[in-house]
TORKOL-4160 file (C-alpha; in steps of 0.2 Angstrom, whole numbers, padded with zeros to 4 digits, m for minus):
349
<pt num="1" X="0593" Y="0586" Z="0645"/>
<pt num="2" X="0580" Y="0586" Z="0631"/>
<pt num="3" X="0564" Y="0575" Z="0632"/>
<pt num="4" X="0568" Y="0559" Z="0623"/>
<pt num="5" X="0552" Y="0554" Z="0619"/>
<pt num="6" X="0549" Y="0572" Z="0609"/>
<pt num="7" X="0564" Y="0567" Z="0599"/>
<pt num="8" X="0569" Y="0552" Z="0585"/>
<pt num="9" X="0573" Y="0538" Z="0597"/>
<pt num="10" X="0572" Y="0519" Z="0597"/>
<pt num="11" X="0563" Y="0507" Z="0610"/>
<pt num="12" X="0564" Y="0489" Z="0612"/>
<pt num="13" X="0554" Y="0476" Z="0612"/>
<pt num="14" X="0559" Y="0462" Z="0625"/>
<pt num="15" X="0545" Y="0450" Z="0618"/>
<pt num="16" X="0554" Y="0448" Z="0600"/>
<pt num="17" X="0571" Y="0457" Z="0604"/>
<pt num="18" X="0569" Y="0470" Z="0593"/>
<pt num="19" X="0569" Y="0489" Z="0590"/>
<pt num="20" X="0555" Y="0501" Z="0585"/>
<pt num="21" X="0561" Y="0519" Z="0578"/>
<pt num="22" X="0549" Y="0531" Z="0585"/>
<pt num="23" X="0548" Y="0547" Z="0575"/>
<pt num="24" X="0538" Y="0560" Z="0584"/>
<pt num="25" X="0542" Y="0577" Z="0577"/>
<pt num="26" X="0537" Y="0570" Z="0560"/>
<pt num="27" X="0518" Y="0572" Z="0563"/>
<pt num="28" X="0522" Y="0593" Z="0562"/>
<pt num="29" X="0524" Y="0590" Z="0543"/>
<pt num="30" X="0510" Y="0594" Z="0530"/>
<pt num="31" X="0501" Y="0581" Z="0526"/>
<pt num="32" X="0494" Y="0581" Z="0507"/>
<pt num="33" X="0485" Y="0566" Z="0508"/>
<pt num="34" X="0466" Y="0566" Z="0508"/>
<pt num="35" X="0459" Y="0561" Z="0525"/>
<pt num="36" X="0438" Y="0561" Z="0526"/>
<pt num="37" X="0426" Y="0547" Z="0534"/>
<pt num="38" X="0420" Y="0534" Z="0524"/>
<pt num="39" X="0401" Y="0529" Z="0526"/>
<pt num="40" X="0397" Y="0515" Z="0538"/>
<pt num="41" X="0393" Y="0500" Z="0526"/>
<pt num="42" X="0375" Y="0496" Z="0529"/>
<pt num="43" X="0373" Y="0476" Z="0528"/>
<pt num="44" X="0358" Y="0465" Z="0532"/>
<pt num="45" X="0357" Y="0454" Z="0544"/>
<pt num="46" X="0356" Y="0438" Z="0533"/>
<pt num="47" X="0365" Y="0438" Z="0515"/>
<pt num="48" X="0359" Y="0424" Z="0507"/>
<pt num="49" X="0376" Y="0425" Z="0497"/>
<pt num="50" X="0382" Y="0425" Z="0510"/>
<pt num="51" X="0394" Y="0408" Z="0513"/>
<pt num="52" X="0395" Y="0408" Z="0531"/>
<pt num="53" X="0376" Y="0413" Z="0536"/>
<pt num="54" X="0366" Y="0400" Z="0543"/>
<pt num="55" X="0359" Y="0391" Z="0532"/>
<pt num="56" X="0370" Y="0393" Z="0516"/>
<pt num="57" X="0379" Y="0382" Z="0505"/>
<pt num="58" X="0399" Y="0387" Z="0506"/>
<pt num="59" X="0410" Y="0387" Z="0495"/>
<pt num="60" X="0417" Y="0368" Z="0495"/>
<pt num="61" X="0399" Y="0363" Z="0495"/>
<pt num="62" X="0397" Y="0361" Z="0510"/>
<pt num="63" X="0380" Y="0369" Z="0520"/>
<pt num="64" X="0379" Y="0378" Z="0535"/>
<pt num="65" X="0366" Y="0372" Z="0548"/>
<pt num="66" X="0353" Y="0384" Z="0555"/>
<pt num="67" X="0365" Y="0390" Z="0567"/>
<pt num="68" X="0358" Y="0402" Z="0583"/>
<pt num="69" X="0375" Y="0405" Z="0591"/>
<pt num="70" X="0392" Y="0404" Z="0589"/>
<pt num="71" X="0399" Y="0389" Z="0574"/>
<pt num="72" X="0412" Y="0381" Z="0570"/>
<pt num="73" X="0419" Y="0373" Z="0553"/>
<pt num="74" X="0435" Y="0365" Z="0547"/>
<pt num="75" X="0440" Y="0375" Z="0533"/>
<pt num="76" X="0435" Y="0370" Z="0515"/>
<pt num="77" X="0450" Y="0377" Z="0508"/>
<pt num="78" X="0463" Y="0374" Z="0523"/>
<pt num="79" X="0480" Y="0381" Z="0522"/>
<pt num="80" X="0486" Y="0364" Z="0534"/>
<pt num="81" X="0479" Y="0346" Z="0529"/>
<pt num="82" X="0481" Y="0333" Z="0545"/>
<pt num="83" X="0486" Y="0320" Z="0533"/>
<pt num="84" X="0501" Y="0327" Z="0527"/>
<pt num="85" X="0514" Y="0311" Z="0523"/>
<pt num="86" X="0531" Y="0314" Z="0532"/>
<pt num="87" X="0545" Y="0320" Z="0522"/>
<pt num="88" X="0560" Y="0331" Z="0525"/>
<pt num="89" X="0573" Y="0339" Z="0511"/>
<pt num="90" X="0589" Y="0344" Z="0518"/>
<pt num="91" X="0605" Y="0345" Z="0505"/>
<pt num="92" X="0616" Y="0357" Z="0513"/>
<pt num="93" X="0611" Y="0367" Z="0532"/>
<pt num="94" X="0604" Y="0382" Z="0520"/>
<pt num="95" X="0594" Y="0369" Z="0509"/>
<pt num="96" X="0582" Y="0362" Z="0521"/>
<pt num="97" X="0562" Y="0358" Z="0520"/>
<pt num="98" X="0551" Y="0349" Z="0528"/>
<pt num="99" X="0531" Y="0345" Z="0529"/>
<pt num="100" X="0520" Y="0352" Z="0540"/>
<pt num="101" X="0502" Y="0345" Z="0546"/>
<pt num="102" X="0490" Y="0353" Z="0553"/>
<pt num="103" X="0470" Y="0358" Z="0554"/>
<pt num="104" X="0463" Y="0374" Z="0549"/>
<pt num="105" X="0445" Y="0380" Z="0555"/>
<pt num="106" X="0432" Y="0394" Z="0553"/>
<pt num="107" X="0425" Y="0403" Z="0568"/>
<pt num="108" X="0407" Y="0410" Z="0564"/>
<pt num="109" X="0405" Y="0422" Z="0581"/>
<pt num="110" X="0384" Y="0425" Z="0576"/>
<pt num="111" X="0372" Y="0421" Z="0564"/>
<pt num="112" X="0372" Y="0440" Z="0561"/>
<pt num="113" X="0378" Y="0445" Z="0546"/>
<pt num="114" X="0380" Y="0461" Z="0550"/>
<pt num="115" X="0386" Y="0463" Z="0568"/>
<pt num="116" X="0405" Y="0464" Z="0571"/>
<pt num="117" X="0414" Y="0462" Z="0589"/>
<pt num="118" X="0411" Y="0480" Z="0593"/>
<pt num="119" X="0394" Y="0479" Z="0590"/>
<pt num="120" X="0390" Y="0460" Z="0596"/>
<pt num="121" X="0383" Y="0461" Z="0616"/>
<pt num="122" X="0396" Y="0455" Z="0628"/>
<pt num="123" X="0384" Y="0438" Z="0633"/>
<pt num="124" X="0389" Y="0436" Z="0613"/>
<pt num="125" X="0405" Y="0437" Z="0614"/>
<pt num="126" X="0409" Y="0428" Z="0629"/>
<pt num="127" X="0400" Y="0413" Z="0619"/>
<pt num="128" X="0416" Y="0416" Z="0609"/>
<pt num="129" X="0429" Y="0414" Z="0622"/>
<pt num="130" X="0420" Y="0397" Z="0627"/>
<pt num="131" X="0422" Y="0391" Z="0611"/>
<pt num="132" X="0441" Y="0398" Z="0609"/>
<pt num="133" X="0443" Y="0389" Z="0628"/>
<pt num="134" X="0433" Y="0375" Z="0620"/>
<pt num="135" X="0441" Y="0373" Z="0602"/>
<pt num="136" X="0461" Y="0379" Z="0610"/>
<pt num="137" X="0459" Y="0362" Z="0622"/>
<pt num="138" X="0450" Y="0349" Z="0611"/>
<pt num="139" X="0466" Y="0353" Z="0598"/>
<pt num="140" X="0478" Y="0354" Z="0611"/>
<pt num="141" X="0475" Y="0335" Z="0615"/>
<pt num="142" X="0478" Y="0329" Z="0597"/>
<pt num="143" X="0495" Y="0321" Z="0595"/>
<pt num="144" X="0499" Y="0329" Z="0582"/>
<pt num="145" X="0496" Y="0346" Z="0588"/>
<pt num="146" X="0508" Y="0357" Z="0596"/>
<pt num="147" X="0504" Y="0375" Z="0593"/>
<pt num="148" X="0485" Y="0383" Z="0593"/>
<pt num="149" X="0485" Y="0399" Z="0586"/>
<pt num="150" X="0467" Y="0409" Z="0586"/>
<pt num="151" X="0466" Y="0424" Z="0575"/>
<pt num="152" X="0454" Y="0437" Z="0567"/>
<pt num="153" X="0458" Y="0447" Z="0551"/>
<pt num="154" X="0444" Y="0460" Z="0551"/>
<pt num="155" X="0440" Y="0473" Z="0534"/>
<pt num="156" X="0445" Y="0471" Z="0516"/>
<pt num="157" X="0462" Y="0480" Z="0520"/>
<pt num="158" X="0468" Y="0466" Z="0532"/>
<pt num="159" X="0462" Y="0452" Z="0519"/>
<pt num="160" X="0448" Y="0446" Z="0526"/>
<pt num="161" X="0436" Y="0443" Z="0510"/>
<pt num="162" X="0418" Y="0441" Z="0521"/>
<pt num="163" X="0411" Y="0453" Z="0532"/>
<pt num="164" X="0401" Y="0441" Z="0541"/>
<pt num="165" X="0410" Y="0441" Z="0560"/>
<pt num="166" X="0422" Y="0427" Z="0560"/>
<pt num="167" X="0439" Y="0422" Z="0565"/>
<pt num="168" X="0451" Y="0408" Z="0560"/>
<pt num="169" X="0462" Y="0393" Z="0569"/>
<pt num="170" X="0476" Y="0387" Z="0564"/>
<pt num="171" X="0484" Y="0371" Z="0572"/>
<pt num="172" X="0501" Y="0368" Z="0569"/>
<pt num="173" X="0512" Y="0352" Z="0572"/>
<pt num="174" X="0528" Y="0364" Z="0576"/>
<pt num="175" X="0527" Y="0380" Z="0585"/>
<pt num="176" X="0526" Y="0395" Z="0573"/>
<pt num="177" X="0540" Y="0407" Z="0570"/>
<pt num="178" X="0532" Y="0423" Z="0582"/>
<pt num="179" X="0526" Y="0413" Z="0596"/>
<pt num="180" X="0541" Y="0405" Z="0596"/>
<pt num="181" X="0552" Y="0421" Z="0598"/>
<pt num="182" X="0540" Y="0430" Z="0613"/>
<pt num="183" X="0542" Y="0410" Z="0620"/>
<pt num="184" X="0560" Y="0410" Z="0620"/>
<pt num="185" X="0560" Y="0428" Z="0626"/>
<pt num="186" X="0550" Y="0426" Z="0641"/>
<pt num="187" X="0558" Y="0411" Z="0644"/>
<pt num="188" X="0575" Y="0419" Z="0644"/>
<pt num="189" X="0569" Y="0432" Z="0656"/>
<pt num="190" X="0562" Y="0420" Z="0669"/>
<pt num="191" X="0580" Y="0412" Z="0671"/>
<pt num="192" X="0588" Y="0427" Z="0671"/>
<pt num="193" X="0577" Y="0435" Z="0685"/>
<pt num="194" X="0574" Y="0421" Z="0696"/>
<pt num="195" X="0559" Y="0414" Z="0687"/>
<pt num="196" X="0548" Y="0432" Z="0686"/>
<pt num="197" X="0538" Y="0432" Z="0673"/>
<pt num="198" X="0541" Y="0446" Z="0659"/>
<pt num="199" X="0523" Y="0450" Z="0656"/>
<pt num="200" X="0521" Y="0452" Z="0675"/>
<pt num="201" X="0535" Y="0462" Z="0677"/>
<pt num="202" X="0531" Y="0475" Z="0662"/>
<pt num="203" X="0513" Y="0476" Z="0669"/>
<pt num="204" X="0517" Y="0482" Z="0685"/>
<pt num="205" X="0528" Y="0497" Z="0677"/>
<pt num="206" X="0513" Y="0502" Z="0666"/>
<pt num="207" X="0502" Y="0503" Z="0680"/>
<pt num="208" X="0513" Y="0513" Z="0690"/>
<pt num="209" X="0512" Y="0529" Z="0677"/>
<pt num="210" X="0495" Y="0522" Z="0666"/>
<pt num="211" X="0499" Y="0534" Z="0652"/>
<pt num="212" X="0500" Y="0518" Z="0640"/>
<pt num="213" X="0484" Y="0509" Z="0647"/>
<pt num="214" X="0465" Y="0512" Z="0636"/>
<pt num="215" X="0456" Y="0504" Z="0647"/>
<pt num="216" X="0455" Y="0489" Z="0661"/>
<pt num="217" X="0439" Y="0479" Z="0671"/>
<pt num="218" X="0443" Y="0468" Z="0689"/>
<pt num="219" X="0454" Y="0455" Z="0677"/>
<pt num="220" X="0460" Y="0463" Z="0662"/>
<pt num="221" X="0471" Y="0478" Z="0656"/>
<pt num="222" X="0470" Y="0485" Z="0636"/>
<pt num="223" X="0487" Y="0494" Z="0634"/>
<pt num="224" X="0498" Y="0502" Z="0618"/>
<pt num="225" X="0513" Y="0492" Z="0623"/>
<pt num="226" X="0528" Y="0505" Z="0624"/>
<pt num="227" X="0538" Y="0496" Z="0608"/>
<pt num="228" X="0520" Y="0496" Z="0597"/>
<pt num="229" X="0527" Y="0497" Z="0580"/>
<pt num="230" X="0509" Y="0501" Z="0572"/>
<pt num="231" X="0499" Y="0515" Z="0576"/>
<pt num="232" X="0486" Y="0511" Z="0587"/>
<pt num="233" X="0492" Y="0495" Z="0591"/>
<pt num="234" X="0486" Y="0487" Z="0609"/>
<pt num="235" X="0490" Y="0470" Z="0620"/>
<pt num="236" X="0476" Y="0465" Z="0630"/>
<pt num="237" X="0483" Y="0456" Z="0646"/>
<pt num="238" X="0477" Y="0445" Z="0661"/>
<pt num="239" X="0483" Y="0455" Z="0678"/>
<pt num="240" X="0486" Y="0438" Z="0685"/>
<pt num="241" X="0498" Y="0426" Z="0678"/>
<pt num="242" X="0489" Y="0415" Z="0667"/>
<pt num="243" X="0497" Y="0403" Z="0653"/>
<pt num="244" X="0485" Y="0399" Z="0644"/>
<pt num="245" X="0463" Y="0398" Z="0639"/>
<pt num="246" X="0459" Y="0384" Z="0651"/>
<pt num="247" X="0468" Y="0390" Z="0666"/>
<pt num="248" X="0455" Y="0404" Z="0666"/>
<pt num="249" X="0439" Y="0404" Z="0676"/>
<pt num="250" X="0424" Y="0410" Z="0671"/>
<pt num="251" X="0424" Y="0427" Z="0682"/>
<pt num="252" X="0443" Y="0429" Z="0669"/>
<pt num="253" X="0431" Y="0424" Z="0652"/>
<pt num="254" X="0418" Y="0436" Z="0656"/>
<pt num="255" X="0427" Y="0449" Z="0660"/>
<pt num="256" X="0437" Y="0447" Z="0643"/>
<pt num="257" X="0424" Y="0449" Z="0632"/>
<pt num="258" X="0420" Y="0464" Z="0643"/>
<pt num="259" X="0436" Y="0469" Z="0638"/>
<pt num="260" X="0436" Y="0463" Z="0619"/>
<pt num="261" X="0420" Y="0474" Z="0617"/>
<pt num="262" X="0428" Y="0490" Z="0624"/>
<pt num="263" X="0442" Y="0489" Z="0614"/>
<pt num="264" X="0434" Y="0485" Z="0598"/>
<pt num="265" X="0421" Y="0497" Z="0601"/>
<pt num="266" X="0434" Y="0511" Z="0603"/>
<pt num="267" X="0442" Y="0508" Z="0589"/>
<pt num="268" X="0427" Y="0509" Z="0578"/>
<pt num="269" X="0423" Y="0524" Z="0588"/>
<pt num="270" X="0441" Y="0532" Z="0583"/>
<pt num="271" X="0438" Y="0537" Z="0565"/>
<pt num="272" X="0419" Y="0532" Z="0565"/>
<pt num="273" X="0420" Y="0517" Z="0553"/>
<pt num="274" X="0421" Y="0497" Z="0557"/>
<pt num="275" X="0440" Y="0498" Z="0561"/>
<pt num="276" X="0451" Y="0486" Z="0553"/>
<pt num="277" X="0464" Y="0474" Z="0563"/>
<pt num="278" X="0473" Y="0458" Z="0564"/>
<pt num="279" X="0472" Y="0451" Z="0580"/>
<pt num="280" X="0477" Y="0434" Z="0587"/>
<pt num="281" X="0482" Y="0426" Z="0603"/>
<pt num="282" X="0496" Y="0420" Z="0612"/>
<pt num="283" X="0497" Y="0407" Z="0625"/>
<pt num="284" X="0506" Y="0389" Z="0626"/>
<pt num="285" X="0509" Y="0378" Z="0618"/>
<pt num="286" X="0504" Y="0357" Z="0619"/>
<pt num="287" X="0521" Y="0349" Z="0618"/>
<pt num="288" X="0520" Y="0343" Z="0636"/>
<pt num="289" X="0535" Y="0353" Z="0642"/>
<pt num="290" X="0532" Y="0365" Z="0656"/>
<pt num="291" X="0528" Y="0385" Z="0652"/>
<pt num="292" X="0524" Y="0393" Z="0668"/>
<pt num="293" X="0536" Y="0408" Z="0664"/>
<pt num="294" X="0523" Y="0413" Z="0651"/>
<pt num="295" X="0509" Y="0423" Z="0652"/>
<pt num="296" X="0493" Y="0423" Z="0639"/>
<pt num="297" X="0489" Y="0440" Z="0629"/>
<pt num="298" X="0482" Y="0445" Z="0614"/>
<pt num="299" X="0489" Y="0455" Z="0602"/>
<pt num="300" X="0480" Y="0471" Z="0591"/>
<pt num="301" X="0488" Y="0475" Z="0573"/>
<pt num="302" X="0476" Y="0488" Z="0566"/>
<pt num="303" X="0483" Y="0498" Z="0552"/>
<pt num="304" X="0473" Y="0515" Z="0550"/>
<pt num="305" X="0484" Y="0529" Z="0555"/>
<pt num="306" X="0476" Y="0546" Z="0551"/>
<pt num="307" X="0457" Y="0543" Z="0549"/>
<pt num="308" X="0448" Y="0528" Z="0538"/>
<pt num="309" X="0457" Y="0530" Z="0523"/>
<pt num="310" X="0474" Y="0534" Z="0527"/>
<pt num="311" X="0482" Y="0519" Z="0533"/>
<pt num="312" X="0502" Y="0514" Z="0539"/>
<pt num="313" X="0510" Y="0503" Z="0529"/>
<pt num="314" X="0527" Y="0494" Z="0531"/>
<pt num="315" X="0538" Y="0501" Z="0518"/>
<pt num="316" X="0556" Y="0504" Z="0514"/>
<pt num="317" X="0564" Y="0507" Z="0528"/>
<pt num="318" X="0552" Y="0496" Z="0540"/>
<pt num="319" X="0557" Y="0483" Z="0526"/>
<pt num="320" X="0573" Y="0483" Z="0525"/>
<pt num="321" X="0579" Y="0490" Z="0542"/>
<pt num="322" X="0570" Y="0490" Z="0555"/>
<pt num="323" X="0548" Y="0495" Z="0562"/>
<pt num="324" X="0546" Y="0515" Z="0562"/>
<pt num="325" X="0532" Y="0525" Z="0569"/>
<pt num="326" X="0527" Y="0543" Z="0571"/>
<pt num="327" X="0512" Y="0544" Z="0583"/>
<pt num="328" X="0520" Y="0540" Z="0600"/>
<pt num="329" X="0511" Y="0524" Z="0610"/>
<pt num="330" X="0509" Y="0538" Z="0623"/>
<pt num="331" X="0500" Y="0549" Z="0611"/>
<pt num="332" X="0489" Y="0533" Z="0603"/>
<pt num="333" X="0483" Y="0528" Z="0621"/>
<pt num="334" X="0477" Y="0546" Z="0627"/>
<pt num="335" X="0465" Y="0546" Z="0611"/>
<pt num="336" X="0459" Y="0529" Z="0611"/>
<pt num="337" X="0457" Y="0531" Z="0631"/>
<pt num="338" X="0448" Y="0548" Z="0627"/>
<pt num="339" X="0435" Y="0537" Z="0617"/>
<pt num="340" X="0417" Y="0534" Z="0622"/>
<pt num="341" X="0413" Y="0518" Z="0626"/>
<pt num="342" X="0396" Y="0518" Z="0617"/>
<pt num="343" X="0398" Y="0513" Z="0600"/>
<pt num="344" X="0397" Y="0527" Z="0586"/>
<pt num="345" X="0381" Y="0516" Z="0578"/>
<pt num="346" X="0371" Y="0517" Z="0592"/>
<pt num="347" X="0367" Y="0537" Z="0591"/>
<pt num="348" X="0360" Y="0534" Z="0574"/>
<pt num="349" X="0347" Y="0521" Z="0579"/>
């Protein structure tokens, strides 16, 4: 029998009950595009055009304090406005609107301007998991919250307009459409399997082999799920069962930002050059019913495939049919595995 994995094939995704075409044998082809490294932008630590440095006026006219650690705004220009009147437009079952309230807000991880993740220390960033913990519960108990979603669009490429580290939350009064496919589908997997817990269960099969996991501390596991449909994309996980921020305790927070800054620190290290990504997380919702079937993770989108400029996008087929990669997830993992876990900058200072 042939090796699958060394030939097209398709794997699934249980958390969204998709597929993922993985073509391996299409890396042998002659690439003609140009791959090089692109120069480590050099910033200053404060900007003082710089709208989210302490101090600063922003854009709505608002001024930052003098902020030492990490800050917290609603957003001037918010995508979700809590006031939102209640209306609904419904003429036939494929005509149908409806409002939507919510609060949008801006997370300042340091008053460095020019310190990403990767290059914040850990104590840093565990000051962010407080305030995710913090900001996450605080929302949770509004009324008119039922979904928190915490996100971080990082580089030019991904969208994200500043440099300056930050992150975004957006509170929803519904449960967004991806949350509430993985939700559904782990929800569907508990009752079919005697209440086990999906997450759980696919864990336990990655760390019987560990060709897919990056990297891992007492609490956490980095891994390139086995259905990634980008490049290197990863899922931290919890390897206990954990729902939620404020279920962890602090031995669980601390040992995520250990993980955060391993990750993000090999991924800048992979084409030396502050690595793009989307990256958000998923945990329960606030709607009062009960979720013990679903286990907390956070998901990495970064879309660089060959080196800092060459980048995966999802085109035609991905489109219109269904996600296809190249790289397999095996093949992804050994090279970020491989990585050191001192960032690149570090040997130039």
């Amino acid at each position: 029998m042939p090796n699958l994995f060394t030939h097209p094939h398709k794997r699934y995704n249980p958390l969204t009950d998709e597929w993922v075409l993985v073509s391996p044998h299409r890396l042998q082809r002659p690439w003609q595009g140009k791959v090089e490294q692109t120069p480590q932008d050099s910033l200053p630590a404060y900007d003082p055009k710089c709208y989210l440095c302490p101090g600063n006026e922003r854009a709505g006219g608002h001024r930052n304090p003098p902020y030492k650690n990490v800050f917290v705004f609603d957003n001037d220009f918010s995508a979700l406005l809590i006031d939102t009147p209640k209306a609904t437009l419904r003429k036939s079952k494929l005509i149908r609107a409806q409002s939507e309230k919510g609060i949008c807000r801006v997370i300042c991880y340091s008053p460095r301007h020019d310190l990403t993740m990767a290059e914040l220390p850990t104590r840093d960033i565990e000051n962010v998991v407080d305030v995710w913990t913090k900001e996450y519960y605080e929302l949770c108990s509004r009324k008119e919250i039922t979904h928190v979603q915490i996100f971080e669009n990082k580089g030019a490429i991904m969208g994200c307009s500043n440099p300056h580290p930050h992150g975004q939350i957006w509170a929803t009064q519904t449960i967004p459409t991806e949350p509430a496919r993985e939700i559904k589908s782990q929800k569907n997997y508990a009752n079919a399997n005697g209440g086990k817990c999906l997450l759980c269960e696919y864990l336990k099969l990655e760390l019987e082999t560990g060709e897919r996991i990056i990297c891992s501390n007492d609490e956490w596991i980095a891994l390139i799920p086995f259905w990634a449909k980008w490049p290197f994309e990863t899922m931290v996980l919890p390897k206990n069962h954990v729902k939620d921020l404020v279920a962890f305790n602090n031995k669980q927070r601390q040992n995520l930002a250990d993980i955060l800054k391993k990750i993000t620190t090999r991924y800048d290290n992979l084409f030396n050059v502050s690595f793009p990504y989307t990256m958000g997380l998923h945990q329960a919702p606030s709607d009062y019913k009960p979720y013990d079937f679903l286990h907390f993770h956070i998901h990495f989108y970064p879309p660089l495939l060959r080196s800092a400029t060459v980048q995966k996008f999802m085109v035609g087929f991905e489109m219109m049919a269904n996600a296809q990669r190249d790289i397999t997830p095996e093949q992804a993992a050994e090279r970020l595995r491989s990585l050191p876990e001192e960032h690149f900058c570090q040997k130039c200072k």
